[in-house]
N, C-alpha and C positions, 0 to 999 in steps of 0.2 A: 358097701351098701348097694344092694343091686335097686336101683331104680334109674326108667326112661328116660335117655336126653331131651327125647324126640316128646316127652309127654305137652310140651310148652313149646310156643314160639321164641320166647323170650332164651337170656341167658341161665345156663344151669352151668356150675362149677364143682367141681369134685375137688375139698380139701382145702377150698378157699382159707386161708389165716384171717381169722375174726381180729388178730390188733392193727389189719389194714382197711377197719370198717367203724373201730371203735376208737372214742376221743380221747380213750386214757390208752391208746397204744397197746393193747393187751390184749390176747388171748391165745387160744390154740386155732386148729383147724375146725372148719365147718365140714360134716358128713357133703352135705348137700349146702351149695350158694345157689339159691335161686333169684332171680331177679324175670318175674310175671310182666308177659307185654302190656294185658289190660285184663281186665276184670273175670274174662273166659280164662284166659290164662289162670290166672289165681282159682277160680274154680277150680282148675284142672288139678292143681298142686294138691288145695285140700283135702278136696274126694278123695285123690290116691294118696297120701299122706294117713288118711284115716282109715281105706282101707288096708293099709301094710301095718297100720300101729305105729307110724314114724312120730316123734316130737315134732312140732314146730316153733319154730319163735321169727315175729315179725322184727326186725330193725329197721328204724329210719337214719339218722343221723347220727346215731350210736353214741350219744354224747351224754346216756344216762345209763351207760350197758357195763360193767364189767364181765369180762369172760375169760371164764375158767383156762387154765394153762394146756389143760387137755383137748381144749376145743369142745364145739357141741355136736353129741352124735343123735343127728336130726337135720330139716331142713333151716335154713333161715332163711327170709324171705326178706326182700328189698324194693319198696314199692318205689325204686327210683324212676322209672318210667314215663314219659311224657303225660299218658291217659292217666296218671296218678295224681297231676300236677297243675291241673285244669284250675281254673278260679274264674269266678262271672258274680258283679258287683250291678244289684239292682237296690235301688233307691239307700235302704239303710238297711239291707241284709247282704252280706258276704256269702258266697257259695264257694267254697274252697276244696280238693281234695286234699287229701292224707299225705301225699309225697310232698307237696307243696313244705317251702322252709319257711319256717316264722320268719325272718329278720326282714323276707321279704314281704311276706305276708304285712308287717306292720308298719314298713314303709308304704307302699299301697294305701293303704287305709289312711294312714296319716297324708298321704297326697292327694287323695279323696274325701277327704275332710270327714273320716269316719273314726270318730275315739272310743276307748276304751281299753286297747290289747299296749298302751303305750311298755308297761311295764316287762311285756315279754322280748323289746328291741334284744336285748341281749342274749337271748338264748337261741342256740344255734342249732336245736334240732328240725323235726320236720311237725307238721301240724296233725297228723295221727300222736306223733308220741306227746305231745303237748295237750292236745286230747285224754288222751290213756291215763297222763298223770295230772291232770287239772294244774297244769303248770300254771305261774303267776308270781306276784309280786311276795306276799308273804303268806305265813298264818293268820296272822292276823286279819277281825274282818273288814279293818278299815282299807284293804288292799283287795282290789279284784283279781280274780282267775278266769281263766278261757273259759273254765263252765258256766259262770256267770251270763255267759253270752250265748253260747249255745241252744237252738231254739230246735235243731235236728239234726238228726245221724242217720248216714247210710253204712249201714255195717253188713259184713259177709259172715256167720256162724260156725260152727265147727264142723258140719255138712255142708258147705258151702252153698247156702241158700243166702240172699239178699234180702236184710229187712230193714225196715225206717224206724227209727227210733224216733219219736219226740220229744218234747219236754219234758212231759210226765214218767216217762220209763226213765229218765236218767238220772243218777245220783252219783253228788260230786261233792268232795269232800277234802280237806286238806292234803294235796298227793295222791289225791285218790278218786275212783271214779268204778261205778259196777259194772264195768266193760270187761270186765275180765273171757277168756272165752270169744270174744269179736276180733275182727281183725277191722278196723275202721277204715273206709273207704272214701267218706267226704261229713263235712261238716257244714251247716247254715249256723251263720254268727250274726246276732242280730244287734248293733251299733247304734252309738248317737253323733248325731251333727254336730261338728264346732269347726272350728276355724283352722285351716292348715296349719299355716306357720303357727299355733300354739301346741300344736300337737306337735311340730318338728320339736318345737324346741322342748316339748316335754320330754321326749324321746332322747336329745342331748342330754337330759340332765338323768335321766336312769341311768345311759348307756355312762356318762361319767362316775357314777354312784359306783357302778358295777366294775368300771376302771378301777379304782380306787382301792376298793375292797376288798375285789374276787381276784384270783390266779388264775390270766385270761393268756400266762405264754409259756406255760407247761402243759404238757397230755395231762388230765384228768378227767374224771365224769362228774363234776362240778359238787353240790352240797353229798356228803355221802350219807349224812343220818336228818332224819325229818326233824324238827325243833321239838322237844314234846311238849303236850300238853300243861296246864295248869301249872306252869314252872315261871320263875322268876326271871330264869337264866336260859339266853338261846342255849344250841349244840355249843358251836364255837366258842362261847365264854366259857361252858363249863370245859371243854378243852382245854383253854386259854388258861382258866385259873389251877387245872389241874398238872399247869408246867409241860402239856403234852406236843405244843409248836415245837418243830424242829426232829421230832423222833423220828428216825429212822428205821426201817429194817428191808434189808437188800436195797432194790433201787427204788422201794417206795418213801416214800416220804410226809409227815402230817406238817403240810402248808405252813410259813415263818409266819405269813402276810394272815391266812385265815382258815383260821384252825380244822373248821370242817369239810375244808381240803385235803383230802389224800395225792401226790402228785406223784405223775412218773419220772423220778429223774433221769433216764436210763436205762434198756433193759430191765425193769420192774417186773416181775412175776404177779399174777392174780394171787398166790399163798403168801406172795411179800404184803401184798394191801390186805389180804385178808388177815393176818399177822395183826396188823396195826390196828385194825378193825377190833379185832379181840383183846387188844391191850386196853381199847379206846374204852370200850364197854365196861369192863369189869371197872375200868377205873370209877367212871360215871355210875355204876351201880354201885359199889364199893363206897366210893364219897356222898354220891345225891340220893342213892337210894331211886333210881330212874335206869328204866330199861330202856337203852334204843333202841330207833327203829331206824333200818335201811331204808334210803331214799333210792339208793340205785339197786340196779335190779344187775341178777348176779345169773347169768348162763353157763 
């Protein structure tokens, strides 16, 4: 793919392997690894991205990504960068950028005696894609998500122009969020006062919950199908009761521990999980008469 080294300050990589960026250990090569110094940079990306007709896809933390065996022919962008990374806490709003990682993001706040994000302690991506996907505790709406708190977005376009989002333009939705098309830049989280130590120790008792139940010491990209609606039954039980824990195909694997885990046990291929994926479904349509939906996003 002929495009400029020189277009960016920042690192650009030619062929980068996406399963050295991604949590489930997987994929092929990237066209383009770009990694933007700061915001001019990413301009620069977009604009010539849009005008060559290149794909793009952002990644942060890559802990919600599978990717394709053949790699993505496109750029992928990494706003690992320091100016991506910034945070400044005035009274009871958080000002946080996109590269920023939750785990630290909710220590912070919890040392700051600022609550609400307790439920995200465990998830190890960055604060763009926890954005992206209204990450959070559950469906359910006795459980908050990051959009609950969100009061404003600075987002860049697909022109690369810079706009503010506020309250009112955003919708957020179980997994979901009308961001599609942005590449999110920073976010204001707007928080309530309580007491440190009850937020630490809120914080233990998620971070143990999520011990306990999740598959936190294999490669995967954590829940792979969203719970659906109006059902009795999470993903993982209807898994569970349909005998599907332990299935294997190649080195993928549907989690012993929980079900709506796909894990890599080994050299696992993207058509080995997506394999499993297609077993999973039919079965759950076949029995429940319910279609899934992917939770992780597939490049």
């Amino acid at each position: 793919m002929n495009f400029p080294r020189s277009l960016i300050r920042g690192n650009i990589i030619l062929g980068e392997k996406l399963e050295c960026h991604t949590s489930f250990r997987i994929g092929g090569p990237a066209a383009i690894w770009a990694e933007p110094l700061d915001v001019k940079d990413l301009k620069r990306l977009v604009t010539k991205a849009r005008e060559k007709g290149i794909p793009t896809f952002v990644i942060g933390g890559g802990t919600n990504v599978l990717a394709r065996d053949e790699g993505f022919n496109g750029i992928v962008i990494n706003l690992g960068s320091g100016s991506f990374k910034n945070i400044r806490v005035s009274q009871t709003t958080v000002r946080v950028g996109a590269g920023y990682g939750v785990p630290a993001l909710v220590r912070l706040c919890c040392d700051k005696g600022l609550g609400g994000l307790e439920s995200l302690i465990g998830i190890p991506g960055t604060v763009g894609g926890a954005v992206y996907m209204n990450a959070g505790g559950s469906s359910s709406p006795l459980y908050k998500n990051i959009g609950d708190y969100i009061t404003r977005l600075k987002v860049m376009d697909s022109k690369g122009n810079i706009r503010v989002l506020n309250k009112q333009a955003l919708s957020f939705g179980y997994r979901f969020s009308n961001l599609s098309g942005y590449i999110i830049l920073e976010t204001d989280l707007r928080l309530a006062r309580e007491e440190s130590p009850a937020l630490k120790s809120r914080c233990s008792k998620f971070l143990k919950m999520k011990r306990d139940k999740q598959v936190l010491d294999m490669p995967s990209a954590g829940c792979v199908f969203k719970n659906p609606k109006d059902s009795q039954f999470t993903t993982a039980q209807m898994i569970d009761m349909l005998g599907l824990k332990g299935r294997a195909m190649g080195g993928a694997q549907v989690s012993r521990k929980h079900a709506n885990f796909i894990i890599n046990r080994g050299r696992a291929s993207c058509k080995d999980v997506l394999k499993l994926v297609d077993i999973i479904k039919k079965k759950v349509m076949d029995n429940y008469n319910i279609s899934l939906e992917l939770e992780i996003k597939i490049i």
